[in-house]
N, C-alpha and C positions, 0 to 999 in steps of 0.2 A: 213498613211501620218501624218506628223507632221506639227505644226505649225513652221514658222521661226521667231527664235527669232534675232533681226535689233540690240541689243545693243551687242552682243556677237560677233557678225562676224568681220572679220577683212576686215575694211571696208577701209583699208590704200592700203590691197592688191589688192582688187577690183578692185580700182581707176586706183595702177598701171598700171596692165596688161588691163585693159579697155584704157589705154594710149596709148597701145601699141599697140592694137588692130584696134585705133583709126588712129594712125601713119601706123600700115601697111596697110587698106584699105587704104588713102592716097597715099602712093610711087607705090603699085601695080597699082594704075590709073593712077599716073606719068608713071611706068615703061612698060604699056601695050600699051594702046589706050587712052591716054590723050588728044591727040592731034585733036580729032572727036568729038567734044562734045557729037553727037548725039547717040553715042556708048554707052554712059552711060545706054540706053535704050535697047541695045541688049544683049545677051546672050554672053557676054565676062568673060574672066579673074576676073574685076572689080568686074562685077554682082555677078555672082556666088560667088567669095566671102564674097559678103553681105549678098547672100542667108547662105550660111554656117553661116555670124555672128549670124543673124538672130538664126537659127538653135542651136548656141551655147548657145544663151541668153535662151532659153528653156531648153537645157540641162543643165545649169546653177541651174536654178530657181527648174525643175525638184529632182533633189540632193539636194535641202536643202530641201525637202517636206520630203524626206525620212528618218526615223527613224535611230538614229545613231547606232542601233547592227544591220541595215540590210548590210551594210560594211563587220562588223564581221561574221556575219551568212553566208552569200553567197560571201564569197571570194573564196573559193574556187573553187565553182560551177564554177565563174566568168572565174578563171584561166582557168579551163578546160575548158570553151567555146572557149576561147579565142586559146588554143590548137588545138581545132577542129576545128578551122577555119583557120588556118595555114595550118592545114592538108590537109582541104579540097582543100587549092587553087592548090594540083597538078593532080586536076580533074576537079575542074568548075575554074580554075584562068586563068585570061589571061595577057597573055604576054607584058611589056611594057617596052620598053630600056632594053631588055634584060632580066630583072627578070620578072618570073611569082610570081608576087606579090600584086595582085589585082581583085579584084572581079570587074564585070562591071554589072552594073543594073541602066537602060536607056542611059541618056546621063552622068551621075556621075560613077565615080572608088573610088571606098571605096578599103583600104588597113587595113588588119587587124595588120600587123605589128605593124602599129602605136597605135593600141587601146591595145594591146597585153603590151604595157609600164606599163599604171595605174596598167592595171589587176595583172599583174605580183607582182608588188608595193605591190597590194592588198593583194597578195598569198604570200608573204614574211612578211610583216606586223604580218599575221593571224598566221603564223609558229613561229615564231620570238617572239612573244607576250604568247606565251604558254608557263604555268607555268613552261614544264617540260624541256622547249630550255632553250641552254647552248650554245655557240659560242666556249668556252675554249673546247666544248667535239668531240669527233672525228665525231659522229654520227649526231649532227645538222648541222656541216660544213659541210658532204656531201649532207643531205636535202636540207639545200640552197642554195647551188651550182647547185643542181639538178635541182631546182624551174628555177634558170634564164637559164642555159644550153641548158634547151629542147627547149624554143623558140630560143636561138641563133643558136641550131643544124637547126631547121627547118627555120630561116629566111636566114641562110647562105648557105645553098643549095636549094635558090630561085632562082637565088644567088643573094642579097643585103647582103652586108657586112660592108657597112653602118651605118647601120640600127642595125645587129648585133652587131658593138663595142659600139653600146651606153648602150647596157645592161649591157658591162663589168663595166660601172661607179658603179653599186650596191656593189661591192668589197668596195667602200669607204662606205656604209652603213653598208656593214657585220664590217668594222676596226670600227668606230662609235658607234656600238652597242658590241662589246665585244671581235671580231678575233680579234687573236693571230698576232701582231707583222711583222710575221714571211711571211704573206701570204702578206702583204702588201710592205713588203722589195724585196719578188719576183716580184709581179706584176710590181715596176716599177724600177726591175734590167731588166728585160724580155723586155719590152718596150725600155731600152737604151741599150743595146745587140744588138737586132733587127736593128734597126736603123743603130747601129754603124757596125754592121755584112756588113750591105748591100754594108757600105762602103768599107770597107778592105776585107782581108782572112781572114777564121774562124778562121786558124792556128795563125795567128798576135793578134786577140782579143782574144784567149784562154792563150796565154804568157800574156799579157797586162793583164789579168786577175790572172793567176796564181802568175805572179808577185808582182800585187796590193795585192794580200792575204797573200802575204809572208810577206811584210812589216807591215800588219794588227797584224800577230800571232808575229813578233818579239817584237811589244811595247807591246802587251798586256800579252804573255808566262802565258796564266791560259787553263791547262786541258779542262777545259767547253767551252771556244773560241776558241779552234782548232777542235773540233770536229763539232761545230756548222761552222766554218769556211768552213773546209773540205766539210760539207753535201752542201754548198753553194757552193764552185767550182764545185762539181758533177754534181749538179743540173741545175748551167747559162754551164757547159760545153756540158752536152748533150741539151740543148737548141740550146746555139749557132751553131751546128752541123747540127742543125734539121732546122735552118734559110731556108739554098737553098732551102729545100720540100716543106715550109710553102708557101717562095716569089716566086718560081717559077711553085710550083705546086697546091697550093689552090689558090694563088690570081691570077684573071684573066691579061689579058695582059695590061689591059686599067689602073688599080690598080698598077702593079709595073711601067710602065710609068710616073704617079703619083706621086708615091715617090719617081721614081729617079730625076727628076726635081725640089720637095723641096727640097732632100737633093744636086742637084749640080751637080748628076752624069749626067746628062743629059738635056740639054737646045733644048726646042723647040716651040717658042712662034707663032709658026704658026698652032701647031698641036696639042699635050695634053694639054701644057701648056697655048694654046690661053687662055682658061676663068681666068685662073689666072692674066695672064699678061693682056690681058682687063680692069679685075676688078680691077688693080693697077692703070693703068692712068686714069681710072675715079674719083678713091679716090684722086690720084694727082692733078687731074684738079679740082678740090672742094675747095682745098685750106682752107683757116679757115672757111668763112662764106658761102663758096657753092655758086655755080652758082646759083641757086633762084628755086622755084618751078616748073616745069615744063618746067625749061630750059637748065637740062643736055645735052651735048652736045652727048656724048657717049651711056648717059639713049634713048636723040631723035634718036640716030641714030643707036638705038639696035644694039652695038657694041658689048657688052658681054650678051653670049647664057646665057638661065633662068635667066634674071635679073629681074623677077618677082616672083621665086622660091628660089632657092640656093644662088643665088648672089644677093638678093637683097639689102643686105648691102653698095652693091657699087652703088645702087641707090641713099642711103642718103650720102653717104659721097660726090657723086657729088653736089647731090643740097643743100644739108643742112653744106657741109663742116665737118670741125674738130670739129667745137662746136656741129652741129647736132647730129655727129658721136657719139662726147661723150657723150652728153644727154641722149644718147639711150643707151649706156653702161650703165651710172651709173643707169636709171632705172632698168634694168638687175642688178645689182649688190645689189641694193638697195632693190629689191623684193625677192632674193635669201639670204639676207643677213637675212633680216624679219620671212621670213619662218623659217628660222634653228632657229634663236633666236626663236621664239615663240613654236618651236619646244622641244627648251630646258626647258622650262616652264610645256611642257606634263606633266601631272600627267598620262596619260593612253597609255601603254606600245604601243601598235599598234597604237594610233594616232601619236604617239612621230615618230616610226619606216615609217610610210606610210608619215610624213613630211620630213623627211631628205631622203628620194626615189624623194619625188618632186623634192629637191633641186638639187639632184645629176643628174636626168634626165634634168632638164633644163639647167645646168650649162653645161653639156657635150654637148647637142646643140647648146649651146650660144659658148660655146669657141669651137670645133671645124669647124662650121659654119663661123664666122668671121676672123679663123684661114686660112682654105681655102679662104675669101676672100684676106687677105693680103698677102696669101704665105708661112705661116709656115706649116699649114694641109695640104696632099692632097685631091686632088679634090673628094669627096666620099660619097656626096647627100646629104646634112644631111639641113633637112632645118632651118631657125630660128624660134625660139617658136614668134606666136600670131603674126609675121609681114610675114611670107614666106605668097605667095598662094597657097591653098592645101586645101582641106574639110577636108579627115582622121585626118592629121597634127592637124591642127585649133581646130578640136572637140576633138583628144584623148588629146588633153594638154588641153583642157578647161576643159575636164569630170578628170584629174589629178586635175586641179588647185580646181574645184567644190567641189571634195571628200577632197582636205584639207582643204579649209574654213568651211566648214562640221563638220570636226573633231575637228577644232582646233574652232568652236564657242563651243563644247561641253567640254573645257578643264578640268572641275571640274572633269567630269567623271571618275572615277579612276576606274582601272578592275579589 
């Protein structure tokens, strides 16, 4: 165990997400049982998650005792626990909403998913950080591809797919640290394909495509950009192909639902799209300065299902309004911005690499969480860092947040 040295830590970031922390024990009381005072005292929503804050503050304090190459030493290990407990849940896991994606022991469900984040972080960090990794060479790209893959294979036929596209954010730490270009230009042509597939025929977006590349190779006429062009039609064309199999035979029914009502194909604010369309006229009804604490009208009259979980962004935007709303943005944006910055300062290769995994796992929370509240995401569980209720949730981003103030109070440390 190490001592904690108090002038090294970033104690800006602390404060933050101690903010926010702060704020969502707050709206979950609003959003649960506020209205019983005497509830404060039973086994609710509320409690529990002070028990978990409680909890956190240990695992907090926990992680800075420990020695900064015990990260480096046992990441690995870490990973693979973290594997084997994925594994395990399709024998001791029990089933809830559908994924078996949760361990039960007494009255708590621990989900390994969510701890499976850091660990991951951890396992990329350590690979990443080796003298002998290269990002430009063929051989470390499939390594760390492999790293996040295996728990997306195994959290996606829980099935939570949720859960799995937030691992895909690490693509922006592999471009970050050294991929190629080219992996990053697919990821979000794949992503606007898909979408746009769902809307048209393949046949109309494989022309719309062929087209646009035509006009591409006619200004540019150099050898090297028609061939790299070319490997690019090949490539979004057998995608867009492969759309129907992915939307209609990996995602479940409740999933294409989902996305047909963000994108338009499909209006049904009685049925998939209630929580969305809920969580709009409460943010409506907020207005600039919010109906006031404890007197949304929508929050009182548990209008929108999980407005203690998922949606509980439309908590604050009822009572807290516009300016609540953005308050709570800009800390998000302001703690995300801090980490990358201080991140760029790393002198020590895997601290550098395990901060900008923070950044990327929080910010893909934050924006498709808030996304789903207003209607651009589909509805796909994802909850908010440090304000959702949830133990797993709560702890794996605090033991994330823990391991960077960790690294980043040891910044001299060069490797």
């Amino acid at each position: 165990m190490n001592e904690i040295n108090l002038k090294r830590i970033d104690w800006i970031s602390i404060i933050s997400f101690g903010l926010l922390l702060a704020l969502g024990l707050g709206n979950i009381f609003s959003s649960t049982q506020a209205y019983n005072l005497e509830s404060i005292f039973s086994f609710n929503p509320f409690t529990k998650q002070l028990i978990f804050v409680l909890i956190s503050v240990f695992i907090f304090l926990f992680i800075q005792l420990l020695p900064f190459n015990f990260f480096i030493k046992y990441s690995s290990l870490l990973y693979v626990f973290s594997v084997i407990t994925l594994l395990g849940l399709f024998i001791f896991g029990t089933e809830i909403n559908g994924a078996k994606a949760w361990y039960q022991l007494g009255g708590f469900s621990v989900q390994p998913s969510e701890f499976a984040k850091p660990l991951t972080a951890l396992a990329l960090a350590k690979y990443l950080s080796d003298l002998n990794s290269n990002l430009k060479k063929v051989k470390t790209q499939f390594y760390s591809f492999l790293i996040v893959l295996i728990p997306v294979f195994l959290i996606t036929i829980q099935p939570d797919l949720g859960t799995s596209i937030v691992f895909l954010s690490f693509i922006l730490v592999f471009y970050k640290v050294g991929l190629p270009s080219i992996y990053m230009n697919l990821f979000v042509g794949f992503i606007f394909l898909f979408l746009i597939t769902i809307i048209l025929s393949p046949t109309y977006v494989v022309s719309f495509l062929i087209i646009s590349m035509f006009f591409i190779l006619f200004f540019k006429r150099k050898k090297k950009d028609f061939k790299k062009t070319l490997a690019y039609v090949a490539i979004f064309t057998i995608f867009i192909f492969s759309v129907d199999f992915i939307f209609n035979d990996v995602f479940e029914q409740r999933h294409r639902d989902r996305f047909n009502i963000v994108i338009g194909v499909e209006k049904d604010v009685l049925g998939t799209g209630y929580n969305t369309n809920q969580s709009r006229i409460a943010l409506a009804s907020g207005g600039v300065f919010g109906e006031g604490f404890l007197k949304g009208s929508q929050t009182k009259g548990n209008f929108v299902p999980e407005q203690h979980t998922d949606f509980i962004f439309s908590t604050i935007g009822e009572e807290w309004g516009f300016l609540g709303s953005s308050f709570i943005i800009l800390i998000y944006m302001f703690l995300m911005l801090r980490i990358s910055k201080r991140a760029d300062l790393q002198r020590n290769l895997f601290s550098k690499i395990f901060s900008y995994s923070t950044v990327t796992i929080i910010f893909s929370h934050f924006f498709i969480n808030v996304g789903m509240v207003i209607g651009i995401v589909p509805t796909i569980g994802i909850p908010l860092p440090f304000l959702s209720y949830g133990g797993s949730n709560l702890m794996a981003f605090v033991l994330l947040l823990s391991i960077y103030i960790k690294l980043d109070s040891q910044r001299t440390s060069k490797w």
